[in-house]
N, C-alpha and C positions, 0 to 999 in steps of 0.2 A: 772753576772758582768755588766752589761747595765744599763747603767746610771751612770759609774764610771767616776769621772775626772779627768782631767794629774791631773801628780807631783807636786807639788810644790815645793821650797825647802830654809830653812834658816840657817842663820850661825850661827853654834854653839860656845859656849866662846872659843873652843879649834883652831876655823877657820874650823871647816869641814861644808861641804852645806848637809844637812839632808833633805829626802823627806816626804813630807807629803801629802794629801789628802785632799780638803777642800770641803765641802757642804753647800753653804752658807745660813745662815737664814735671818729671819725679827725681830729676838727678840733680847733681851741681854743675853739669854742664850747659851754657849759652853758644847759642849760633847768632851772631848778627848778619843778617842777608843783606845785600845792599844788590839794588836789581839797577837794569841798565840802561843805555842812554834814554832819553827822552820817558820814561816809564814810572811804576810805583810800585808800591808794595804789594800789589794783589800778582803781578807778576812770578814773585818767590812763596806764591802757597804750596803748590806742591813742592818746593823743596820744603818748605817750613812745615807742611806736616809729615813729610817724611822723615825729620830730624826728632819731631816733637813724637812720633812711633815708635822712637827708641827707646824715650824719656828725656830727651833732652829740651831742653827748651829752644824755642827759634821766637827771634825777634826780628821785624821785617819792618824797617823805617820809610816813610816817602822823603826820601833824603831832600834838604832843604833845595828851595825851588822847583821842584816836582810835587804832583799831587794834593793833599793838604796840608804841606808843611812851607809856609813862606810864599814868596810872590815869587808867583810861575815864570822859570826861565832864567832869574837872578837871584844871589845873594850880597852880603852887603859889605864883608872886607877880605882879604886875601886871606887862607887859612878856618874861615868860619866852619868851613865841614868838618875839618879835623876838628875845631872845637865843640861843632855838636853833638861826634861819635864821640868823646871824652866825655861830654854831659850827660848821654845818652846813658855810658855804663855807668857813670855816678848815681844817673838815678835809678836803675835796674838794682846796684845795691844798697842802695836805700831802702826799696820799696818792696822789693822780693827776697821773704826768709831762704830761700833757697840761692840767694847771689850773696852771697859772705866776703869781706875782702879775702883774697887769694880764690874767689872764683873762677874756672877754668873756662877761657871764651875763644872761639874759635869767629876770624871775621870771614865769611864767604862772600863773593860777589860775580856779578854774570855780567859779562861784557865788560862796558865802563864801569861798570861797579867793581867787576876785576881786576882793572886798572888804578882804581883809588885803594883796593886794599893792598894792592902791590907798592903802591909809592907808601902807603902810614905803614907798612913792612919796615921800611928805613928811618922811621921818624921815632921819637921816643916816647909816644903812643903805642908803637907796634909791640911794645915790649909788655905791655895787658895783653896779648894774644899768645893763646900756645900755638894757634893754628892758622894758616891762611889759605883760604881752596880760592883754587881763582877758575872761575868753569867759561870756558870759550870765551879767553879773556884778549880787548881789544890793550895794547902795551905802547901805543902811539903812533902815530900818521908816519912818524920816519922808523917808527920800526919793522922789521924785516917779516915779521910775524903776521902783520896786517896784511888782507888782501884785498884784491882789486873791486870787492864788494861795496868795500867801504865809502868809494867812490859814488853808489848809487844810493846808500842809506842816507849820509850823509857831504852837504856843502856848508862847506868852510871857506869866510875869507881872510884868506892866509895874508895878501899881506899889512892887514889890519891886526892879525894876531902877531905880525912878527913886532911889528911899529909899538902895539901895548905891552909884547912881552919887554921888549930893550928898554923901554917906559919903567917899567916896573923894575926893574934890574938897575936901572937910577932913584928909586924911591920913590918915583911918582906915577900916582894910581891918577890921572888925570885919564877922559873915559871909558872908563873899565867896565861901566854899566851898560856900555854898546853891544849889540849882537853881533857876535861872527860866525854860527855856525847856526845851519837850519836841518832840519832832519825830514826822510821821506815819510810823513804821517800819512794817515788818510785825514783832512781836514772834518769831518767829522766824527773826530775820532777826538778831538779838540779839548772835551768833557773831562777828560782822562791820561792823556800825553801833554807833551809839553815839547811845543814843535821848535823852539830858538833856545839857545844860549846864549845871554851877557858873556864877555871873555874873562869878568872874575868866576863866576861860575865853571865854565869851560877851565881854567887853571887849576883850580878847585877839586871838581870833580874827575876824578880820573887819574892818566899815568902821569909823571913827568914830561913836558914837553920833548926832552931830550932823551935818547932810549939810552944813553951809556949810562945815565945816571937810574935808568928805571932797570937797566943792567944789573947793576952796583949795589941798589937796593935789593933785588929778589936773590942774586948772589949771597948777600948777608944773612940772609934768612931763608937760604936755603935749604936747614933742616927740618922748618917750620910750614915750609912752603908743599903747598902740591898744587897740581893744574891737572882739570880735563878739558880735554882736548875734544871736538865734535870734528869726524875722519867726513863730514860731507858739509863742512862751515861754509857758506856763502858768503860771510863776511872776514872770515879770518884763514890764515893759511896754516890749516893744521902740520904738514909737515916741518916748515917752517920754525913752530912753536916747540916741537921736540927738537928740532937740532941747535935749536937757540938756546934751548932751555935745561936740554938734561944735561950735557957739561956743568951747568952749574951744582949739579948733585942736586935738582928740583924733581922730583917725581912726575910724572907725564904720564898720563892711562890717557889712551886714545877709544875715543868711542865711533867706528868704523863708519857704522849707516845711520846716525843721527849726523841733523841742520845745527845751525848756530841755537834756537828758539828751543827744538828740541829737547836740550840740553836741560832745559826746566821745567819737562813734564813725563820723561821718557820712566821707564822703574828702574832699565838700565843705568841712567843718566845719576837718577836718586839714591839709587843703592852704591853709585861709585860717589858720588858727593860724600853723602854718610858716612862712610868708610877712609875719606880722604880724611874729612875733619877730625877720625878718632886715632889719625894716625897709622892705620890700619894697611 
């Protein structure tokens, strides 16, 4: 954690101050990190300084309901995230001479975080990003990719999810601010994680519930896409993730003797992150 910097924090369309992270570079280039489940932004320092070592810039948000950005666990309508990552670079080029419009941003994320830059891939948001690195990225509970790990980090009650998703697929967000998914924290650890999700949150943050359609999306943006892969994931099934995913012309570097966590501190790890994002 040395070498992390305060908070920052901007107002989002709805009037909340959301926190972020920033590493400032000498280029035109932006990284937005988005770290993973239950987590915050102090999580993506070593990647954010290792993007900001190149010159680029990294920006590393406590994505709304985690950390200090909003009330822990929830958000407030279907869609807000994607609305605060659009606020998010509105205000970056507002505020920093070096973010110009047509500046070049790359969204990176680990885990769930990989899973929400995979599904705004498909949205007409995705289309501000040259880049999307998704590093030991979890792509949903029915997708093939996911492994049996999953089952220990995290409990979900599924058919509370299935009842608000068909809910929602009629119009109606009737309680949506309910928990359905709790995570293995250490309860002291409380200060800093965010051990529940509400199910608009959980909708929110992350893949498509449905993997054909989180298919669909990283297919489309396949040329923009890469993933690293951690070859020792305890939560995710790396082999899995290359036979799913290079068919779609997605780039797949596999990283042999790194964990899922690993993956955001290792130099091997960093150095293949970097190098995703520039294309390279």
């Amino acid at each position: 954690m040395t070498g992390m910097p305060e908070l920052s924090r901007f107002q989002a369309r709805d009037g909340t101050w959301l926190a972020y992270r920033l590493y400032a570079g000498t280029s035109d280039r932006f990284a937005i990190l988005v770290h993973g489940s239950s987590a915050m932004s102090d999580e993506m320092n070593g990647i954010a300084k290792a993007f900001a070592a190149t010159g680029a810039t990294a920006v590393a948000p406590d994505m709304r309901g985690h950390g200090a950005s909003g009330t822990r666990g929830d958000i407030g309508y279907a869609g807000q995230m994607e609305d605060d990552l659009a606020d998010l670079v509105e205000h970056l080029e507002a505020t920093r001479a070096d973010a110009r419009p047509g500046t070049r941003f790359a969204l990176v994320g680990h885990s769930l975080g990989a899973g929400f830059a995979a599904r705004i891939s498909g949205t007409p948001l995705g289309a501000r990003f040259e880049r999307f690195v998704l590093i030991a990225p979890f792509l949903g509970a029915r997708a093939p990719t996911s492994g049996a790990g999953n089952r220990r980090w995290a409990r979900a009650n599924v058919p509370r999810i299935i009842a608000l998703d068909i809910l929602r697929r009629f119009g109606v967000a009737l309680g949506e601010h309910l928990p359905v998914i709790a995570f293995g924290t250490d309860p002291a650890a409380g200060l800093y994680l965010t051990p529940v999700y509400s199910f608009r949150l959980l909708a929110d943050f992350g893949p498509d519930f449905a993997w054909a359609r989180t298919k669909a999306a990283l297919a489309a943006a396949a040329r923009r896409t890469a993933v690293i892969a951690a070859g020792r994931d305890d939560l995710m099934d790396p082999a899995a993730i290359a036979r799913e995913l290079k068919p779609l012309g997605i780039d797949v570097t596999d990283l042999p003797d790194l964990d899922h966590m690993q993956t955001c501190v290792e130099p091997t790890a960093l150095a293949a992150i970097v190098a995703a994002a520039k294309g390279a």
